[in-house]
C-alpha positions as CSV (number, residue, x, y, z in Angstrom):
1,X,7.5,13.9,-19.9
2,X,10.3,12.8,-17.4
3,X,9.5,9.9,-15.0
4,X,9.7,10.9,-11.3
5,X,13.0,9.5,-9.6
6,X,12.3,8.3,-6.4
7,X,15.5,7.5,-4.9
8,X,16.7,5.0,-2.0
9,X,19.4,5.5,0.6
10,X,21.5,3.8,3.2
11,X,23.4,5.2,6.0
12,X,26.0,2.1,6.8
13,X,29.5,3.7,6.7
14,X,28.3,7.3,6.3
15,X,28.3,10.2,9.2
16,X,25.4,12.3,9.9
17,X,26.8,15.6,8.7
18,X,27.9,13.2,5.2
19,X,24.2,11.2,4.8
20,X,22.6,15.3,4.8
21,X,24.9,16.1,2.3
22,X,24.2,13.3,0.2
23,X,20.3,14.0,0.2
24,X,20.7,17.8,0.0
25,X,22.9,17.0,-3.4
26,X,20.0,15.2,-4.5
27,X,17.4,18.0,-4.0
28,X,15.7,15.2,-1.4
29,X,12.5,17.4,0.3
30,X,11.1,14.2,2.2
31,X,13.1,11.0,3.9
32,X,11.0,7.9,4.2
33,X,12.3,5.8,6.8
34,X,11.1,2.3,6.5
35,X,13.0,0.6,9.0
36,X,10.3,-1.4,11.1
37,X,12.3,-0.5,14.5
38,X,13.9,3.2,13.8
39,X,16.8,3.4,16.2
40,X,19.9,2.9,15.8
41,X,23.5,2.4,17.9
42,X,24.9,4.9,15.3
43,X,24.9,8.6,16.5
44,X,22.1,10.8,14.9
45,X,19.7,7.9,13.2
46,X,17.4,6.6,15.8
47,X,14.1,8.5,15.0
48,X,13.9,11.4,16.4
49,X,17.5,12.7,16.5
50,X,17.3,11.9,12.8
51,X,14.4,13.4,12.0
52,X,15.1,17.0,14.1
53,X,18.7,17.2,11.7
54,X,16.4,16.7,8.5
55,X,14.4,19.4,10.0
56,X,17.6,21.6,10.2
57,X,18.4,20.5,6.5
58,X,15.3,22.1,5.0
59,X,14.0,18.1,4.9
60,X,10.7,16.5,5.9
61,X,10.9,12.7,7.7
62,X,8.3,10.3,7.8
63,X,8.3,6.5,9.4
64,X,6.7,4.3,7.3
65,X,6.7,1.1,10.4
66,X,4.2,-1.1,7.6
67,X,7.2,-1.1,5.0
68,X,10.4,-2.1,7.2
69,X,11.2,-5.8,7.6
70,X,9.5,-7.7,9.8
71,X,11.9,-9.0,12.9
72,X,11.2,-12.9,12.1
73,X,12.3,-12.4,8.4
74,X,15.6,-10.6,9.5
75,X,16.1,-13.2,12.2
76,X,15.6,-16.1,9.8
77,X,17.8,-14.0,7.5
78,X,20.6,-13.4,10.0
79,X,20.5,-17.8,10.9
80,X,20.9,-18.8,7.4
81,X,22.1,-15.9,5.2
82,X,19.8,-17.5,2.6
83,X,19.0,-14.0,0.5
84,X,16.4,-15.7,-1.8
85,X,14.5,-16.8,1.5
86,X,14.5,-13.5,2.7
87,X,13.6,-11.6,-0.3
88,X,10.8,-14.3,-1.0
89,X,9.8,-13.7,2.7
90,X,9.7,-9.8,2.5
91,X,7.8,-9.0,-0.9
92,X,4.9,-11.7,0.4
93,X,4.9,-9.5,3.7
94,X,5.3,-6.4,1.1
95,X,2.2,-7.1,-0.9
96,X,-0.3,-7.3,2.6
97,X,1.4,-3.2,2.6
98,X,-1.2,-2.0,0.2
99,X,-2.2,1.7,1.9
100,X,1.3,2.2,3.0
101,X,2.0,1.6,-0.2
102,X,-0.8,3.7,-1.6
103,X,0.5,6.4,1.3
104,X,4.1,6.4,0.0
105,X,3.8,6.6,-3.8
106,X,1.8,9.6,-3.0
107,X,4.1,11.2,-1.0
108,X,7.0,10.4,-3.6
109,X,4.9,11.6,-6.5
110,X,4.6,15.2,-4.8
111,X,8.2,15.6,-4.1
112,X,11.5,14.4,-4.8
113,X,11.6,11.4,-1.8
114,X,14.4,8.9,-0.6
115,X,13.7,5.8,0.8
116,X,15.8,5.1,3.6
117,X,17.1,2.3,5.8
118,X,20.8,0.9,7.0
119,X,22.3,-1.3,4.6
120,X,24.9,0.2,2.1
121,X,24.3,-1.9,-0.6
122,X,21.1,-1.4,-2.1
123,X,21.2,-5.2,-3.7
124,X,20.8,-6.3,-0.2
125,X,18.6,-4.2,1.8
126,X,14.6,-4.6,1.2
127,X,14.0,-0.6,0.6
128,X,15.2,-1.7,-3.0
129,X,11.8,-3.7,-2.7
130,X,9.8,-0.9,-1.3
131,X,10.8,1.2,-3.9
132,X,10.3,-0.7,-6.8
133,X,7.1,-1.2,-6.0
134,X,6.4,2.5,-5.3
135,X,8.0,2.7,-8.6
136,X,5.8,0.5,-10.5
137,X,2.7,2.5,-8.6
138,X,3.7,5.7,-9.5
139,X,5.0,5.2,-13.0
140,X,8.5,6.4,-11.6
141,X,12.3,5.5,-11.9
142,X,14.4,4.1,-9.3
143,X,17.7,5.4,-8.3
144,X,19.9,4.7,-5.3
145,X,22.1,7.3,-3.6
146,X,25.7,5.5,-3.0
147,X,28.5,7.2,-2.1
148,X,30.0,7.6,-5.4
149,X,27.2,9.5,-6.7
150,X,23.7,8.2,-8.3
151,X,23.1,4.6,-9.7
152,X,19.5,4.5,-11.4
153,X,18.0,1.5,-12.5
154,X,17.3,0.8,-15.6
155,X,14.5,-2.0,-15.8
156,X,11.2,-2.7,-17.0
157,X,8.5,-2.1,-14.3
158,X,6.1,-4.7,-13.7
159,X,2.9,-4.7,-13.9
């Protein structure tokens, strides 16, 4: 049997009308949005504008608040740049997330989920975090939607 792919997403550099497109290429039924604050300056990716144009796609949203990054992590982050600090910080807060956790991995297991937030780069943005530990819950693969196409990960999952 094929692991469930649970994929992650950021919307840096990318349009509305281009981010849709991405997650209707990848067959994406439900966006996860674990930004801790979901608005944005960018045009169509504060909250609700966001989640009425996934509604027009054919795509459910949910806001996990529990699993974004807590504002005195990404101000420490933002003072010192200090990325092992930061990701230190986050999974400690990460592991006090237990039934969004819980509420996530279910979701993900029922239908083929993105985890969303801003940055790009997936090296650099916690939802990497969140969805490695989904991962590791669920028994399923992670794989980030980047504007080339699909990079899964190919690692052991911890225990």
């Amino acid at each position: 049997m094929t692991p469930a792919k649970l994929f992650t997403v950021g919307y840096e550099g990318r349009t509305l009308e281009g981010f849709l497109a991405a997650l209707a290429a990848a067959r994406i039924e439900l966006l996860a949005d674990v930004r801790e604050a979901p608005i944005s300056r960018k045009r169509g990716f504060s909250k609700s504008a966001l989640a009425d144009a996934l509604r027009s796609a054919g795509i459910d949203y949910v806001h996990l608040r529990a699993l974004g990054c807590p504002k005195p992590i990404r101000d420490a982050h933002k003072a010192d740049h200090d990325w092992a600090r930061y990701t230190h910080d986050f999974l400690a807060h990460l592991r006090q997330q237990g039934p969004a956790l819980e509420t996530l991995a279910g979701l993900a297991l029922a239908r083929p989920t993105a985890v969303m937030c801003f940055e790009a780069d997936f090296n650099r943005c916690h939802r990497t975090y969140v969805a490695r530990a989904i991962a590791d819950r669920a028994g399923a693969v992670v794989a980030h939607l980047v504007g080339a196409g699909v990079v899964e990960e190919d690692r052991k999952q911890v225990v």
